[in-house]
Backbone as CSV, one residue per row, in Angstrom:
resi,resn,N_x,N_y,N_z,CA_x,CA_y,CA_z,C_x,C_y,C_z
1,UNK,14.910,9.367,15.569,14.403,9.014,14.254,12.880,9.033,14.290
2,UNK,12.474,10.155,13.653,10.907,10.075,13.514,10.248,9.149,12.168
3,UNK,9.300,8.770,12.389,8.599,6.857,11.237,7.506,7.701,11.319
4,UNK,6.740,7.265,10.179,5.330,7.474,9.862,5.087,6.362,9.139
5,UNK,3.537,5.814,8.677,3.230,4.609,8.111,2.988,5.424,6.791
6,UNK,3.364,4.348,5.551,2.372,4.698,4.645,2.176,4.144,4.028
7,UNK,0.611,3.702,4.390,-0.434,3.109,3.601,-0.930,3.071,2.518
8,UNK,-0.885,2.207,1.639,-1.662,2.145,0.516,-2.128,1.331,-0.199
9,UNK,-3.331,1.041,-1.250,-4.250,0.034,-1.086,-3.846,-1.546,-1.132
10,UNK,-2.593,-2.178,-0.902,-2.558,-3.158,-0.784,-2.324,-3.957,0.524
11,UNK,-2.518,-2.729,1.344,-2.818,-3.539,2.574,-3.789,-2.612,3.939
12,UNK,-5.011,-2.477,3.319,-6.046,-1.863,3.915,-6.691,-2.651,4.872
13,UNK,-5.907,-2.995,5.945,-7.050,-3.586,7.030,-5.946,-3.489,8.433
14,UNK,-6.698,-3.389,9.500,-6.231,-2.729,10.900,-4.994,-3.831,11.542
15,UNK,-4.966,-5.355,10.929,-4.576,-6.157,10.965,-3.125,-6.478,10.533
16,UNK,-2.850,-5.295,9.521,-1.950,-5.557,8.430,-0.288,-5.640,9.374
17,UNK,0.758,-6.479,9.420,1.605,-6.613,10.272,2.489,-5.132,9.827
18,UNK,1.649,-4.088,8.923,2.696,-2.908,8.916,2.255,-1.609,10.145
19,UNK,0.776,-2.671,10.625,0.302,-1.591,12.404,0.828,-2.637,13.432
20,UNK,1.707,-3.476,13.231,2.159,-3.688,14.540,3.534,-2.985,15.348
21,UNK,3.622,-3.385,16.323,5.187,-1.942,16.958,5.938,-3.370,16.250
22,UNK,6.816,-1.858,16.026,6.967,-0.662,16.756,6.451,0.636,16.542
23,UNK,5.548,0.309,14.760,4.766,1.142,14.531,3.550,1.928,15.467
24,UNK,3.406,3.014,15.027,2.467,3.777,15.676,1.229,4.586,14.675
25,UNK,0.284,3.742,14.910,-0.978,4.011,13.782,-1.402,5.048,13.708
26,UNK,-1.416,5.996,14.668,-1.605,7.737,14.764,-0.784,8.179,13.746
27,UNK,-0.067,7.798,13.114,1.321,8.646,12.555,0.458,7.891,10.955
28,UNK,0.066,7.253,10.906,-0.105,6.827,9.437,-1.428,8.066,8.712
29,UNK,-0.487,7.381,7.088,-1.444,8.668,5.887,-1.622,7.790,4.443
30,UNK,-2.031,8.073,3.849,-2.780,7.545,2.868,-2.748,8.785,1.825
31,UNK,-2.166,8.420,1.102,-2.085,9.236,-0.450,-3.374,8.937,-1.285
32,UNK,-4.537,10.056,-1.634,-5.329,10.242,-2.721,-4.632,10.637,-3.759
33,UNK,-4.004,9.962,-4.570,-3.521,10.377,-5.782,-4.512,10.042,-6.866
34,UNK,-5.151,10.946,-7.739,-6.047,10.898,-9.002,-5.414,10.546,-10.109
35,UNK,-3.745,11.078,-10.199,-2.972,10.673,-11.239,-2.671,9.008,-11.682
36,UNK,-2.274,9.118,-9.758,-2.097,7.353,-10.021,-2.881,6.291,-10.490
37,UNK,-4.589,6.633,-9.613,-5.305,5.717,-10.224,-5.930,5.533,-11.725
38,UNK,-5.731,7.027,-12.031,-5.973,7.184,-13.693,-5.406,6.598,-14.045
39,UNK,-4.114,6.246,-14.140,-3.303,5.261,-14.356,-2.880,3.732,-14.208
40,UNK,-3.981,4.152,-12.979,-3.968,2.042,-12.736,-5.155,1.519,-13.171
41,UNK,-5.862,2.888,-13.609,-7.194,2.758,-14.326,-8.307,2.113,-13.319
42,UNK,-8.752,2.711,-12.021,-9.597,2.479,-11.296,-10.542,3.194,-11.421
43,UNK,-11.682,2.480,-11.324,-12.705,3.281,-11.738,-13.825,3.633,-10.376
44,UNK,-14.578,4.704,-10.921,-15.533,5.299,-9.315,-16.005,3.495,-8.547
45,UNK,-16.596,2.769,-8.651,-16.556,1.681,-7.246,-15.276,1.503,-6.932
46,UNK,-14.044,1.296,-7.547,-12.816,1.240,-6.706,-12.549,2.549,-6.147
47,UNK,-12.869,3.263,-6.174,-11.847,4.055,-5.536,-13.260,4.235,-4.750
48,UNK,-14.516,4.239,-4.749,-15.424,4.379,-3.611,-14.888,3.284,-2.956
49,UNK,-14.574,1.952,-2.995,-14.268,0.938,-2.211,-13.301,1.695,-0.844
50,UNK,-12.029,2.129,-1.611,-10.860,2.199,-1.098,-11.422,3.430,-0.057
51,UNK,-12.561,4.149,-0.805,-12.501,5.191,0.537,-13.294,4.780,1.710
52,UNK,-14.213,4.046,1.588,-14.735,3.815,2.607,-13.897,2.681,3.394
53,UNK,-13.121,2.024,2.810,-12.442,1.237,3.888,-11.523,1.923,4.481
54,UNK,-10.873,3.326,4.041,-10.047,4.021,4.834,-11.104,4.640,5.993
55,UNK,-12.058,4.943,5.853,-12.694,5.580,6.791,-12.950,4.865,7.876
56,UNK,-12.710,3.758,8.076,-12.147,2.485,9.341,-10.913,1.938,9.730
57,UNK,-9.759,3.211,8.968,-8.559,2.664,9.534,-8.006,3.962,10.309
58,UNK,-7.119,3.765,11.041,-6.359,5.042,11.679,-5.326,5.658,10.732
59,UNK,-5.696,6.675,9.759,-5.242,7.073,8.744,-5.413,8.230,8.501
60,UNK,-4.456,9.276,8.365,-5.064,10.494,7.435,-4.893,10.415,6.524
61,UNK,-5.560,10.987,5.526,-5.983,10.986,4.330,-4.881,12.065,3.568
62,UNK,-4.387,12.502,2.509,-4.152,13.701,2.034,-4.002,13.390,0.805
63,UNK,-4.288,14.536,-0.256,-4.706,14.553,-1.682,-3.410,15.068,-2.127
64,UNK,-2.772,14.430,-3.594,-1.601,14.798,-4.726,-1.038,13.908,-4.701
65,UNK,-0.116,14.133,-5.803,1.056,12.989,-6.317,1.545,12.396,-4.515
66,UNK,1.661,11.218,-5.029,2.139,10.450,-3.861,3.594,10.580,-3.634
67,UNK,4.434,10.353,-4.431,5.671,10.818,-4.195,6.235,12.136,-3.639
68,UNK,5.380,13.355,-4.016,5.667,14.867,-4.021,5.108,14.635,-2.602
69,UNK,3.827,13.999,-1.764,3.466,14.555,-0.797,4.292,13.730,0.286
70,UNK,4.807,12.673,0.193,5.456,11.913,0.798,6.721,12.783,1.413
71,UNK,7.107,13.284,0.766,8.245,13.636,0.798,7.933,15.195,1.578
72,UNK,7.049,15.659,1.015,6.750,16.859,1.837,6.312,17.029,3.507
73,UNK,5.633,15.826,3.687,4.995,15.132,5.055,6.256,14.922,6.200
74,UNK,7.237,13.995,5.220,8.960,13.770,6.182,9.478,14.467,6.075
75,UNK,9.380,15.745,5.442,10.020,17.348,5.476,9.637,17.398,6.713
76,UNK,7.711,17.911,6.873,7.106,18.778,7.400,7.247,18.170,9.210
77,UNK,6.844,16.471,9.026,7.270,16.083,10.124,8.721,15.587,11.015
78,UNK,9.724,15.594,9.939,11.452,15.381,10.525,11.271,14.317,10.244
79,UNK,10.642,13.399,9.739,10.709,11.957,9.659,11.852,11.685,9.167
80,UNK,12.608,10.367,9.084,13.733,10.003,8.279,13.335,8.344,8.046
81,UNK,11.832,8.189,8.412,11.767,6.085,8.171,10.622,6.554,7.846
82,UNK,10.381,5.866,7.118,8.495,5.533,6.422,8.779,3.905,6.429
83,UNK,7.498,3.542,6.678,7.098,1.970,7.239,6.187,1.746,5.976
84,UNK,5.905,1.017,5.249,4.840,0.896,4.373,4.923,-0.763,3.866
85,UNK,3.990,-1.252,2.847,3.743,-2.451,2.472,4.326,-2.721,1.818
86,UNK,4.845,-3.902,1.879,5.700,-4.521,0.672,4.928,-4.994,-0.322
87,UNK,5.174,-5.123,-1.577,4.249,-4.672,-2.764,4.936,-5.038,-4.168
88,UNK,4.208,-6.096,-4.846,5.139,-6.426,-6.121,4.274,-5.371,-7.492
89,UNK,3.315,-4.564,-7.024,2.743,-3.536,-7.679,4.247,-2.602,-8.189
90,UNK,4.562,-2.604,-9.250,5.753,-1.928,-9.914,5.349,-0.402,-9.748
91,UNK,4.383,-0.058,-10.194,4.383,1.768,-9.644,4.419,2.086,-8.121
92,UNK,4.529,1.694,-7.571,4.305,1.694,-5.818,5.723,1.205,-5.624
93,UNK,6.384,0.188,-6.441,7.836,0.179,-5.879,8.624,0.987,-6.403
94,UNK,8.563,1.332,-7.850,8.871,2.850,-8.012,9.155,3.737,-7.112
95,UNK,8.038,4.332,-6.812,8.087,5.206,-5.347,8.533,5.280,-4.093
96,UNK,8.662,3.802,-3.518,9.577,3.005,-2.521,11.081,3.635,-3.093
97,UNK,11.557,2.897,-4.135,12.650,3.253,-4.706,12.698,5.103,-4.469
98,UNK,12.421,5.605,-5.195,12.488,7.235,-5.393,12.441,7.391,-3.745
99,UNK,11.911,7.072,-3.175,11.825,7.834,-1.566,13.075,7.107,-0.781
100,UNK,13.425,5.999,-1.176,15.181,5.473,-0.378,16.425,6.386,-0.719
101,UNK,15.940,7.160,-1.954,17.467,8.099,-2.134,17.391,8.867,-0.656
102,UNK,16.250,9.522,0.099,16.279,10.688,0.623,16.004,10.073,2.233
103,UNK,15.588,8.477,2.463,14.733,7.979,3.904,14.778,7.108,3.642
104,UNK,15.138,6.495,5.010,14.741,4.916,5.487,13.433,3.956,4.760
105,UNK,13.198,3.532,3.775,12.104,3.137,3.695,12.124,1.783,4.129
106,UNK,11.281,1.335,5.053,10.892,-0.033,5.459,9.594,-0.788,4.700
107,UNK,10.095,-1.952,3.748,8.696,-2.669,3.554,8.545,-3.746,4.048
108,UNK,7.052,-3.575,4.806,6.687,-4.838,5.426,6.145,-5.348,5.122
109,UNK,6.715,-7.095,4.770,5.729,-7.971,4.101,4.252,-8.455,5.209
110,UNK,3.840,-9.154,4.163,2.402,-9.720,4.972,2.536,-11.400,4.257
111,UNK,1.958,-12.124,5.062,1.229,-13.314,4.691,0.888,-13.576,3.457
112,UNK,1.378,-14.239,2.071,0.153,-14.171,0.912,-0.486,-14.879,1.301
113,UNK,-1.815,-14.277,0.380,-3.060,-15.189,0.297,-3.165,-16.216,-0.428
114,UNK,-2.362,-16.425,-1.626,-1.754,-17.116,-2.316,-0.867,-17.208,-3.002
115,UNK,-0.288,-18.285,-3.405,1.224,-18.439,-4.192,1.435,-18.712,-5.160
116,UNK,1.492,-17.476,-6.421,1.170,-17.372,-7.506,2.471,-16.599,-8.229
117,UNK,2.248,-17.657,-9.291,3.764,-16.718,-10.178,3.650,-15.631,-10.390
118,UNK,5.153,-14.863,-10.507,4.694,-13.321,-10.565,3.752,-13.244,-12.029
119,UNK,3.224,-12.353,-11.795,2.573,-11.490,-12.618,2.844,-9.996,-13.543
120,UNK,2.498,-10.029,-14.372,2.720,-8.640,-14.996,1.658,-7.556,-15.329
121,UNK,0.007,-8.255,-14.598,-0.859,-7.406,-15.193,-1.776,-7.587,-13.189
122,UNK,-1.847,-6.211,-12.413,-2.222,-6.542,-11.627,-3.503,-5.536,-11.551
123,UNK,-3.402,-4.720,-12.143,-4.438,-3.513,-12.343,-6.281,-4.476,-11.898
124,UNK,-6.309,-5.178,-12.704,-7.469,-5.969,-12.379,-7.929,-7.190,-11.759
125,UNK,-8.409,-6.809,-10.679,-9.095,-7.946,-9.570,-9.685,-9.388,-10.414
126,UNK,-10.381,-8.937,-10.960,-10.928,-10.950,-11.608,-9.938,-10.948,-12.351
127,UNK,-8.830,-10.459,-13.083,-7.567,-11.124,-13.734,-6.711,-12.360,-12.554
128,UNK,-6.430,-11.299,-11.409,-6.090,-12.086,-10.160,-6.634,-13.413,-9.945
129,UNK,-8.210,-12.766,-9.624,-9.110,-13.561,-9.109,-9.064,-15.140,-9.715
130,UNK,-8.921,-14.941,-11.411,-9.293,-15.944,-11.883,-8.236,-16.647,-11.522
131,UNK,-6.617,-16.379,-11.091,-5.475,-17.500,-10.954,-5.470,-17.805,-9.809
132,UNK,-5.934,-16.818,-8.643,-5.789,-17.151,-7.445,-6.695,-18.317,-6.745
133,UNK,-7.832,-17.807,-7.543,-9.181,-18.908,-6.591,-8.906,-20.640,-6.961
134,UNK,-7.812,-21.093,-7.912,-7.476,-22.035,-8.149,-6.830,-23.101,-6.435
135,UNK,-5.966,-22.057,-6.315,-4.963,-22.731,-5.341,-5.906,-21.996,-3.970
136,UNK,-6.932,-20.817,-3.721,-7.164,-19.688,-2.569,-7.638,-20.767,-1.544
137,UNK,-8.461,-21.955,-1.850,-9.450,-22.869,-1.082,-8.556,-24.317,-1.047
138,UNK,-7.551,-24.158,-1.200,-6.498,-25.423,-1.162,-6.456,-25.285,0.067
139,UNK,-5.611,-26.212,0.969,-4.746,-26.429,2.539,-4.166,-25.108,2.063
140,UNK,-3.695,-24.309,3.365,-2.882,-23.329,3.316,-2.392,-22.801,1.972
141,UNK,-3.689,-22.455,1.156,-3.631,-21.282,-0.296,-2.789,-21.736,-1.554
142,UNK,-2.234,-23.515,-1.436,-1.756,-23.408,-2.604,0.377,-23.444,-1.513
143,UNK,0.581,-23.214,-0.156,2.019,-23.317,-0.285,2.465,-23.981,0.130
């Protein structure tokens, strides 16, 4: 069974428990999709953010629809598991979803930072910001 990681911006740091083994960080990629973020409506500092923090992770990079290249990558490499972040971002589980008809998809949770009712609007950071920083500086974030 060949695994590859795949990364994407909700858990950008070398730390993230989706690079620990049995994973293997050489194998991880990162989707530039333009469609998507048009759509999540990020604008040039976010997506300058996101690139320069990839340029400090063990990641390749590759450009198009995230779903189409995903799938082309576990063609190209025999993969049958993709490892990636667990994610209450609804277009990203979308894609989770769409890629389990055809592969193993594994999501790995992480730690929250805080413990906050779901949400329905995540597109924007100080929307977050403003519910999170309530409970973020509590004993252990509010859990």
């Amino acid at each position: 069974m060949s695994t590859f990681i795949w990364l994407h911006e909700e858990a950008l740091r070398a730390t993230h428990p989706l690079f620990l083994p049995p994973a293997n960080p050489e194998q991880s990629v990162f989707i530039w999709d333009d469609a998507y973020m048009d759509a999540m409506e990020y604008g040039l500092k976010r997506r300058v953010f996101l690139y320069e923090t990839l340029l400090d992770l063990p990641v390749e990079i590759y450009a198009g629809d995230t779903l189409e290249t995903l799938k082309k990558l576990a063609e190209a490499t025999r993969a049958s598991h993709i490892r990636t972040a667990a994610t209450p971002n609804p277009r990203l589980g979308q894609i989770m979803d769409a890629l389990s008809s055809t592969l193993t998809v594994e999501r790995v949770a992480d730690e929250a930072f805080v413990n906050l009712p779901e949400q329905d609007n995540l597109r924007r950071f100080f929307k977050y910001w403003n519910k999170a920083k309530r409970l973020a500086f509590q004993p252990n974030g509010g859990r």
